[in-house]
Biotite code that builds the C-alpha atoms (Angstrom):
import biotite.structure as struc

atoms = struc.array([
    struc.Atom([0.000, 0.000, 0.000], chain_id="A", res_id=1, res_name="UNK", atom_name="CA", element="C"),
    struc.Atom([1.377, 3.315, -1.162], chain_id="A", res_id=2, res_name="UNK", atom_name="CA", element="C"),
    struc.Atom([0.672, 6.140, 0.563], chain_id="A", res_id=3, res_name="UNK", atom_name="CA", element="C"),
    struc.Atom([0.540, 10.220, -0.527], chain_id="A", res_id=4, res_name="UNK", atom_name="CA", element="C"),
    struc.Atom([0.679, 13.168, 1.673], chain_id="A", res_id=5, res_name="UNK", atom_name="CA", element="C"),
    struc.Atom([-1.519, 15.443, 1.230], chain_id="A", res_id=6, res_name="UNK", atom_name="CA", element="C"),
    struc.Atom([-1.364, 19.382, 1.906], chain_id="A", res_id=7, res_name="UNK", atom_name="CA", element="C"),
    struc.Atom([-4.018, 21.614, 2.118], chain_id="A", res_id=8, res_name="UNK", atom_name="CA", element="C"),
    struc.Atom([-2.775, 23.568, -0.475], chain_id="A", res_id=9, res_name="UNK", atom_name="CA", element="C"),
    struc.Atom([-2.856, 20.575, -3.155], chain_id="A", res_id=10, res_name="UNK", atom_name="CA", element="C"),
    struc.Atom([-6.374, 19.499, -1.442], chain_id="A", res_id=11, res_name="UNK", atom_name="CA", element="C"),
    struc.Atom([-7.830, 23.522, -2.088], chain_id="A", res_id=12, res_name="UNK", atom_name="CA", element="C"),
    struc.Atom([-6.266, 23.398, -5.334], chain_id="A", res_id=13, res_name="UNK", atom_name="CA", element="C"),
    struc.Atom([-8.360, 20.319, -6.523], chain_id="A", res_id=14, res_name="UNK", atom_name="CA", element="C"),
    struc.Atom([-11.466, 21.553, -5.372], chain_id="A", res_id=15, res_name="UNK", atom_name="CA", element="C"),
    struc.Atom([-10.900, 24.873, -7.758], chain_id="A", res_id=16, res_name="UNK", atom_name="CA", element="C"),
    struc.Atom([-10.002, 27.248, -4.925], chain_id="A", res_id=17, res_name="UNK", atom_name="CA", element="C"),
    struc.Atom([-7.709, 29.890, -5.894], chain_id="A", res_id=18, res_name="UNK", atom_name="CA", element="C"),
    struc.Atom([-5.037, 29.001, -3.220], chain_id="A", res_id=19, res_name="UNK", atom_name="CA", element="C"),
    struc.Atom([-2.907, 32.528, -3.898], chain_id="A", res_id=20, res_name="UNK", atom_name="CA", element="C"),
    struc.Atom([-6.123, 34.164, -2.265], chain_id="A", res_id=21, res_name="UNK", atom_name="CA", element="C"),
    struc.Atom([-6.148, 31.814, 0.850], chain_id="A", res_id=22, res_name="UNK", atom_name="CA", element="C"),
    struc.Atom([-4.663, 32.506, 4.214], chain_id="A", res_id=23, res_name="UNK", atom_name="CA", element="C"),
    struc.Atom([-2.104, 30.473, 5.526], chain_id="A", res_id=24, res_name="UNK", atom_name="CA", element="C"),
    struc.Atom([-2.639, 28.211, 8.581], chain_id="A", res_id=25, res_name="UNK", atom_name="CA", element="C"),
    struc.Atom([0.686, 28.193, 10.777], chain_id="A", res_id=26, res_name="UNK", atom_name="CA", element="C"),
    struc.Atom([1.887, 25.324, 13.152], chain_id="A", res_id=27, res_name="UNK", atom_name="CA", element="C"),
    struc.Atom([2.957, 22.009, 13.358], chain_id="A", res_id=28, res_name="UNK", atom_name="CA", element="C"),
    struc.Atom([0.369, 19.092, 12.590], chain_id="A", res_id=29, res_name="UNK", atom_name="CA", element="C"),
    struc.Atom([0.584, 16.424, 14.692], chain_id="A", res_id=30, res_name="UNK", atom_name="CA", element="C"),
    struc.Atom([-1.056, 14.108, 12.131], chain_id="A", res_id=31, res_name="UNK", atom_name="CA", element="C"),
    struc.Atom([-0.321, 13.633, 9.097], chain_id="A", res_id=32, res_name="UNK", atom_name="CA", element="C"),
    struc.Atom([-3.217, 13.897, 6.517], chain_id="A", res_id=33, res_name="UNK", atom_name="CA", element="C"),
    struc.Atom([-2.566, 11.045, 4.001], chain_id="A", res_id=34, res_name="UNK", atom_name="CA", element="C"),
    struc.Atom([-4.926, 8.794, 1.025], chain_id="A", res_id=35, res_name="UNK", atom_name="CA", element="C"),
    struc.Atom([-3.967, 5.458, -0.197], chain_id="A", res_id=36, res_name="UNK", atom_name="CA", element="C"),
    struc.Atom([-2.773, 5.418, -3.893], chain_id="A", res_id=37, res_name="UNK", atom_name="CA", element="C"),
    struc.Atom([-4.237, 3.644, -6.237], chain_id="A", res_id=38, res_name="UNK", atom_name="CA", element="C"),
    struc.Atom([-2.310, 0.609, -8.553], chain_id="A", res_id=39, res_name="UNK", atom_name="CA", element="C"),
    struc.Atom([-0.930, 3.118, -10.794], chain_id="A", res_id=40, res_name="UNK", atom_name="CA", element="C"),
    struc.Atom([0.792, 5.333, -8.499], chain_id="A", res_id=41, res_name="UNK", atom_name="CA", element="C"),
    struc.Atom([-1.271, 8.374, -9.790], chain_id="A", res_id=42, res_name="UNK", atom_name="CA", element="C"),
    struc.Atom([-2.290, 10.665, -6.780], chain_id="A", res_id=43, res_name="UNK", atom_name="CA", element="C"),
    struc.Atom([-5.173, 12.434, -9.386], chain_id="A", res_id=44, res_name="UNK", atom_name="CA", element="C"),
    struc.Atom([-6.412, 8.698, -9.800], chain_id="A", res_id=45, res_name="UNK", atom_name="CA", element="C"),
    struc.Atom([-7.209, 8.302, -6.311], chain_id="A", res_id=46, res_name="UNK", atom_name="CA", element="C"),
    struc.Atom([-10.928, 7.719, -5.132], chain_id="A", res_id=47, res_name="UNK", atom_name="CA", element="C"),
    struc.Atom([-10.387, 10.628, -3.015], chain_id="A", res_id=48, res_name="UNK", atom_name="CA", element="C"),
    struc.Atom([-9.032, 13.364, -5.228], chain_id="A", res_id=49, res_name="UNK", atom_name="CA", element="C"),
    struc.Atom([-11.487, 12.454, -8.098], chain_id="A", res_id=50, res_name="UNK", atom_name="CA", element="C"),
    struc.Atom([-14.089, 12.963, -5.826], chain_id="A", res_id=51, res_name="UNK", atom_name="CA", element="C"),
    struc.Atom([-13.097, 16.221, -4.631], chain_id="A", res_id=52, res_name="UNK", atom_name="CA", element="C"),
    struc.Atom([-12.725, 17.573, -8.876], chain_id="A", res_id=53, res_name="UNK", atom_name="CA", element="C"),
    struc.Atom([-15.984, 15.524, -9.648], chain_id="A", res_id=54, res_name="UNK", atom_name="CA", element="C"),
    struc.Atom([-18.402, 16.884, -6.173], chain_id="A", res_id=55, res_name="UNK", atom_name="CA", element="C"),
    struc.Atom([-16.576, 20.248, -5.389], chain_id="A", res_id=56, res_name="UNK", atom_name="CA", element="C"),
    struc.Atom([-18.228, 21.751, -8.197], chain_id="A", res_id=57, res_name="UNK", atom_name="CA", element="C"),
    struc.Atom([-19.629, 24.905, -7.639], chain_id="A", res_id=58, res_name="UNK", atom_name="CA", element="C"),
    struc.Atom([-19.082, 27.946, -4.828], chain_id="A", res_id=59, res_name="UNK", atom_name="CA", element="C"),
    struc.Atom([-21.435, 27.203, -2.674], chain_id="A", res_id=60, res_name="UNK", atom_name="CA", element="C"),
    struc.Atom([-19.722, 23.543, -2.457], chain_id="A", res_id=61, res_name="UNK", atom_name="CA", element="C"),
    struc.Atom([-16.075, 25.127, -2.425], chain_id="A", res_id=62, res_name="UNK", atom_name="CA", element="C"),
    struc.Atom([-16.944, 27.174, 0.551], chain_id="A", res_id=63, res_name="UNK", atom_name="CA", element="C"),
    struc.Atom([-18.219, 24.162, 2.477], chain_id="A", res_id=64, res_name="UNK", atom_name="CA", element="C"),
    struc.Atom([-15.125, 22.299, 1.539], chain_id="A", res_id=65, res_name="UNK", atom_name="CA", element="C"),
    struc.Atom([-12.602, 24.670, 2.234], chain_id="A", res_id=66, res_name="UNK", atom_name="CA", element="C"),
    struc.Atom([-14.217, 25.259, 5.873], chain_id="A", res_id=67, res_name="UNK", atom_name="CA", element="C"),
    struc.Atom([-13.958, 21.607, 6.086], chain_id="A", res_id=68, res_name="UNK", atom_name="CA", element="C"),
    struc.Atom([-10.374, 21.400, 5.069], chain_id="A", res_id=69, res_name="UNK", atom_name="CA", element="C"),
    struc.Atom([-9.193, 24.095, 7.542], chain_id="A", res_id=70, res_name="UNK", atom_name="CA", element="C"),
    struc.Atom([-10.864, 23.041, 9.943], chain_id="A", res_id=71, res_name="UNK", atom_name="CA", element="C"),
    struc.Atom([-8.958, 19.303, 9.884], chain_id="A", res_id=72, res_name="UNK", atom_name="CA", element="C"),
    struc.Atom([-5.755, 20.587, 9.398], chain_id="A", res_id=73, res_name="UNK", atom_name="CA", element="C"),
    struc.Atom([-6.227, 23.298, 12.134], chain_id="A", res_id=74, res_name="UNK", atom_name="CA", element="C"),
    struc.Atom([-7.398, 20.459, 14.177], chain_id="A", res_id=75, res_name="UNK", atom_name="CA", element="C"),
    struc.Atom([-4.308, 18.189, 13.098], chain_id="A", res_id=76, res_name="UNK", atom_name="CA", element="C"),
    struc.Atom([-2.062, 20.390, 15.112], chain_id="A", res_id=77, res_name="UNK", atom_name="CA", element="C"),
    struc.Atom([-3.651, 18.992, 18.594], chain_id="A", res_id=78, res_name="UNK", atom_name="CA", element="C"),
    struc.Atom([-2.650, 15.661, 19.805], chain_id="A", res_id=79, res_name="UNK", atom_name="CA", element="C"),
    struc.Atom([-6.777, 14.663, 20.081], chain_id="A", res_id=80, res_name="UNK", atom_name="CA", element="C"),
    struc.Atom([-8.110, 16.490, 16.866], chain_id="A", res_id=81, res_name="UNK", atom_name="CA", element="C"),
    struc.Atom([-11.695, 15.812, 17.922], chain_id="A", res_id=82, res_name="UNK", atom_name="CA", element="C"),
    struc.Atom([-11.423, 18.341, 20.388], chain_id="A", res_id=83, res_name="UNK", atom_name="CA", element="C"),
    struc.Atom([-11.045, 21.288, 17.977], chain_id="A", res_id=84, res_name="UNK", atom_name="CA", element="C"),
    struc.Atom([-14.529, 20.162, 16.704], chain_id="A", res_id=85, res_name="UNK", atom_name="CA", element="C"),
    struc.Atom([-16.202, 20.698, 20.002], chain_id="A", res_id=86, res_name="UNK", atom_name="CA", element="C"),
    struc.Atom([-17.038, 24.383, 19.697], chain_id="A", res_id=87, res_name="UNK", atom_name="CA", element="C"),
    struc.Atom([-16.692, 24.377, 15.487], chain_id="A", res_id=88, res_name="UNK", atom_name="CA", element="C"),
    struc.Atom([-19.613, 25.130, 12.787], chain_id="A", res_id=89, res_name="UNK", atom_name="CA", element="C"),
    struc.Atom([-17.891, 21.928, 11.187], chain_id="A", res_id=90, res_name="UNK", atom_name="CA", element="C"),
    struc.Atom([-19.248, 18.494, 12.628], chain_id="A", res_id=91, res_name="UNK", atom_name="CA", element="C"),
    struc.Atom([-17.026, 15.440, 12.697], chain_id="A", res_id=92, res_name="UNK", atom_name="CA", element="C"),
    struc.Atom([-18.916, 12.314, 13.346], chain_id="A", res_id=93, res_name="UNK", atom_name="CA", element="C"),
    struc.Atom([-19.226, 8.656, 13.353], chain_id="A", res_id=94, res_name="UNK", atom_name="CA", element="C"),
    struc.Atom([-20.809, 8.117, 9.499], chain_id="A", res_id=95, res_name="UNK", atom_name="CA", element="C"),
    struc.Atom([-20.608, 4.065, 10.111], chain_id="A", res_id=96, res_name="UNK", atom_name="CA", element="C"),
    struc.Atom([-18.957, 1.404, 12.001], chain_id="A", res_id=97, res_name="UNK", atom_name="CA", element="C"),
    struc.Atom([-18.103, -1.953, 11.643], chain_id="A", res_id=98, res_name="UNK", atom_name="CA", element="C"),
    struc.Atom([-16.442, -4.965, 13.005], chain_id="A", res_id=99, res_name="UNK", atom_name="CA", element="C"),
    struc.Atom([-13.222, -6.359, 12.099], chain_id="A", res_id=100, res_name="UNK", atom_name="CA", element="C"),
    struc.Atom([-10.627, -8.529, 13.703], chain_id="A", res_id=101, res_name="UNK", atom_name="CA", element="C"),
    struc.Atom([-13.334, -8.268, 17.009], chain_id="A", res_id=102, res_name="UNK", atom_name="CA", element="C"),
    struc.Atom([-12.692, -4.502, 17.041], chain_id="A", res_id=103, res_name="UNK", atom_name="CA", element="C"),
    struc.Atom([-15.408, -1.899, 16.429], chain_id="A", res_id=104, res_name="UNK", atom_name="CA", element="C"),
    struc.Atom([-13.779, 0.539, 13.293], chain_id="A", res_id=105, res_name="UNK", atom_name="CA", element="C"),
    struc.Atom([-15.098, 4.193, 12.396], chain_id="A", res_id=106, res_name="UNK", atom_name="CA", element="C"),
    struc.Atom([-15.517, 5.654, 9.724], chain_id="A", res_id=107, res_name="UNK", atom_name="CA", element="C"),
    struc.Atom([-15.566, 9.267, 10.047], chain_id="A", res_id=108, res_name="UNK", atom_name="CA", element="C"),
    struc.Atom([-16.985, 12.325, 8.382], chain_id="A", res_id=109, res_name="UNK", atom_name="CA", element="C"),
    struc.Atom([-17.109, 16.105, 8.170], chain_id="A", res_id=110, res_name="UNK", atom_name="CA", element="C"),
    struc.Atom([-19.647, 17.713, 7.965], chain_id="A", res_id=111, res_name="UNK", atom_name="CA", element="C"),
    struc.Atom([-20.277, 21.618, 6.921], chain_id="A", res_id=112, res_name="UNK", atom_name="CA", element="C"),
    struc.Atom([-23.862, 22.398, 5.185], chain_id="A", res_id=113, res_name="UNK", atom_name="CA", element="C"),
    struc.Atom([-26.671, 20.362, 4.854], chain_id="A", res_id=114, res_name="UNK", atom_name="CA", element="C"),
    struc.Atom([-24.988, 17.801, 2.232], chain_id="A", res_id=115, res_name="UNK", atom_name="CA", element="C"),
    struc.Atom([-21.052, 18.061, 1.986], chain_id="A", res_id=116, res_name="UNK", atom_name="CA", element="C"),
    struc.Atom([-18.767, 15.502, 3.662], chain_id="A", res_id=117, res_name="UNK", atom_name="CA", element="C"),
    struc.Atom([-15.391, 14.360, 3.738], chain_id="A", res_id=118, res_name="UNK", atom_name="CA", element="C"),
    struc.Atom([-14.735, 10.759, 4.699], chain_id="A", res_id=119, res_name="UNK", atom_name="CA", element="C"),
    struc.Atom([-12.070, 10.010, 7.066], chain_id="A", res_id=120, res_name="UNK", atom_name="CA", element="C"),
    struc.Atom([-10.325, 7.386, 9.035], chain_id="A", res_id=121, res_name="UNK", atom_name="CA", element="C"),
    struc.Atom([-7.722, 8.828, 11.830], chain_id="A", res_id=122, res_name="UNK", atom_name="CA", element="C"),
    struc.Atom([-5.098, 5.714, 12.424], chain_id="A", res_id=123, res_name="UNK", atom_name="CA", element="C"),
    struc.Atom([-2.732, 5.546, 15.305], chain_id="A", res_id=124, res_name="UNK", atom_name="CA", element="C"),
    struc.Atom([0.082, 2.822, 14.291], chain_id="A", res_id=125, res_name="UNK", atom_name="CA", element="C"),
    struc.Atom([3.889, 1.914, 15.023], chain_id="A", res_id=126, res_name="UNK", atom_name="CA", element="C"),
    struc.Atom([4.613, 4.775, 12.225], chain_id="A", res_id=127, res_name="UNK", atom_name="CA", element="C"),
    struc.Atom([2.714, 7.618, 13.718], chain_id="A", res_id=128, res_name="UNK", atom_name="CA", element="C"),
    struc.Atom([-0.917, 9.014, 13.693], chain_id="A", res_id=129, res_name="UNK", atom_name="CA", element="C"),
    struc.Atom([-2.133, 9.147, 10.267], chain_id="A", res_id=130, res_name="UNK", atom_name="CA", element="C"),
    struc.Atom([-5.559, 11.065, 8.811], chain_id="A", res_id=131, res_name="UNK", atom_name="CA", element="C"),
    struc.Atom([-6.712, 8.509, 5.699], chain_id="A", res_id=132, res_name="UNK", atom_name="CA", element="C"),
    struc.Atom([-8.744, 10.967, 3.504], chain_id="A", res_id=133, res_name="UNK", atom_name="CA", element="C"),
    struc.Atom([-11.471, 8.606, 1.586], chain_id="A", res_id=134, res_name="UNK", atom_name="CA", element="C"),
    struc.Atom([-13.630, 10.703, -0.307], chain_id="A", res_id=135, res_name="UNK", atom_name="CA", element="C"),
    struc.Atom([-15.457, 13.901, -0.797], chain_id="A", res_id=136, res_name="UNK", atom_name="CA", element="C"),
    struc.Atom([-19.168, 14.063, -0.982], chain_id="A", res_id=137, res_name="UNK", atom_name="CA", element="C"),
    struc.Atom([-22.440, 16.207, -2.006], chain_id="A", res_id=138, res_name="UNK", atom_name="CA", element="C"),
    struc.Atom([-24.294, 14.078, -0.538], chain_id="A", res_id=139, res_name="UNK", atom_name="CA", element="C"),
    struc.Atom([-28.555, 13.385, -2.059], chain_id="A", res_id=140, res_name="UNK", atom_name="CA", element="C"),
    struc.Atom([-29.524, 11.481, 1.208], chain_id="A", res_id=141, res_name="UNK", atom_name="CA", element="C"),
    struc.Atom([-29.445, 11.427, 4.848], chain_id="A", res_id=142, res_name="UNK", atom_name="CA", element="C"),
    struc.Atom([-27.566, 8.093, 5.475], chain_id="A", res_id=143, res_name="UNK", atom_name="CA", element="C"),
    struc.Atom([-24.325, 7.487, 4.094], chain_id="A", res_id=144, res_name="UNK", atom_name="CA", element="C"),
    struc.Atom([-24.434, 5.723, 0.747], chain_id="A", res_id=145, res_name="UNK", atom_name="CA", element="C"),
    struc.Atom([-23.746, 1.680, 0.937], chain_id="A", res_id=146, res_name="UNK", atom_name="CA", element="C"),
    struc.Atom([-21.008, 2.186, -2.046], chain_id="A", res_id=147, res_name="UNK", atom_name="CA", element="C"),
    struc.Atom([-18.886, 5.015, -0.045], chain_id="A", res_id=148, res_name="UNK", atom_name="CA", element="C"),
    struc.Atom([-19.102, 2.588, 3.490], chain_id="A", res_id=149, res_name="UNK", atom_name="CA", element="C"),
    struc.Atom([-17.969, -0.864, 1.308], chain_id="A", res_id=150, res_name="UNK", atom_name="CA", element="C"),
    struc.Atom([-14.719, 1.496, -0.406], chain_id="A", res_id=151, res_name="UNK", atom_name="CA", element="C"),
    struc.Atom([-14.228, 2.834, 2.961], chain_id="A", res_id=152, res_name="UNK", atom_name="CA", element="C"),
    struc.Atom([-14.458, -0.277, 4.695], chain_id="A", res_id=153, res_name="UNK", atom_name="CA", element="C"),
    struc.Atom([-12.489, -2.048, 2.093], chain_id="A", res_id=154, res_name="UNK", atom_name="CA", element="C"),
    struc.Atom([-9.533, 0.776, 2.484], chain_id="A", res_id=155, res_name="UNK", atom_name="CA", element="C"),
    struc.Atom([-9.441, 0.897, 6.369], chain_id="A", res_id=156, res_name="UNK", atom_name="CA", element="C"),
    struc.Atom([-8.923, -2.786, 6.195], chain_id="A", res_id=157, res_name="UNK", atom_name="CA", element="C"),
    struc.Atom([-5.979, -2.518, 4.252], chain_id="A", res_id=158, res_name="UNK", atom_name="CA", element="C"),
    struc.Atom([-4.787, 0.435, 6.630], chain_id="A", res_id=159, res_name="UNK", atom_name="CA", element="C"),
    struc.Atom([-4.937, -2.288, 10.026], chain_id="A", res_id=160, res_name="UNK", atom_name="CA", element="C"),
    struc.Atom([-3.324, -4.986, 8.021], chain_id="A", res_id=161, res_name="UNK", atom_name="CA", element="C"),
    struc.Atom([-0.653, -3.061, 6.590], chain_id="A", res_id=162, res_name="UNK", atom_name="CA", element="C"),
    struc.Atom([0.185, -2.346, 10.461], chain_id="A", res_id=163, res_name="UNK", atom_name="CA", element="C"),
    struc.Atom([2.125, 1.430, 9.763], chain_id="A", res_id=164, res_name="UNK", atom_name="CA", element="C"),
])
């Protein structure tokens, strides 16, 4: 499993926001905000960054999105990044759980506006603490979609295995 790092900078810049008009966000994150490559190596062939160009279509979406990005990598610079969500117009929440290897897994989302998300899975291994970015979403329904919980399930399998 190959991993790519991802700044918030390249992350803006895929959604269509102007990063030269963007203020900067200054410390030291204490996670590292990361998505799985696909077979080819391609970062723009990821699940994740075609979803952002494909869903993070329009301004009222970008604005969503970009809250949603600052706010993770503002929270990234705190040991327990759920805490900077406490008090913050941007929800993060449990969007499904599962069982595997007799642990209970989360997938988790952002959530800014009635229907945009960002999938995420935070990861705490023998290489560090990791943010796994999954996919960007406008979404048409309450519950998350079955097809975005099977890829998400599918990749945070292959995160615990891998054992980083």
């Amino acid at each position: 499993m190959k991993l790519h790092r991802l700044s918030r900078t390249y992350i803006l810049d895929k959604a269509g926001i102007n990063t030269a008009k963007i203020v900067s966000i200054n410390g030291t994150l204490k996670w590292e905000p990361v998505m799985i490559l696909p077979a080819s190596g391609l970062p723009e062939k990821a699940v994740f960054i075609k979803s952002v160009m494909a869903d993070v279509n329009e301004n009222s979406k970008r604005a969503h999105f970009m809250a949603m990005i600052d706010a993770i990598f503002s929270g990234m610079m705190l040991d327990d990044f759920s805490k900077y969500f406490a008090n913050s117009v941007v929800k993060y929440k449990v969007a499904h759980s599962f069982k595997h290897a007799g642990k209970t897994e989360n997938l988790r989302e952002l959530k800014h506006g009635n229907k945009d998300r960002i999938y995420l899975y935070p990861y705490t291994g023998k290489m560090g603490r990791f943010v796994f970015f999954f996919e960007a979403a406008h979404k048409n329904q309450q519950q998350t979609e079955t097809a975005v919980k099977e890829r998400a399930e599918e990749l945070i399998k292959k995160v615990i295995e891998a054992n980083l």
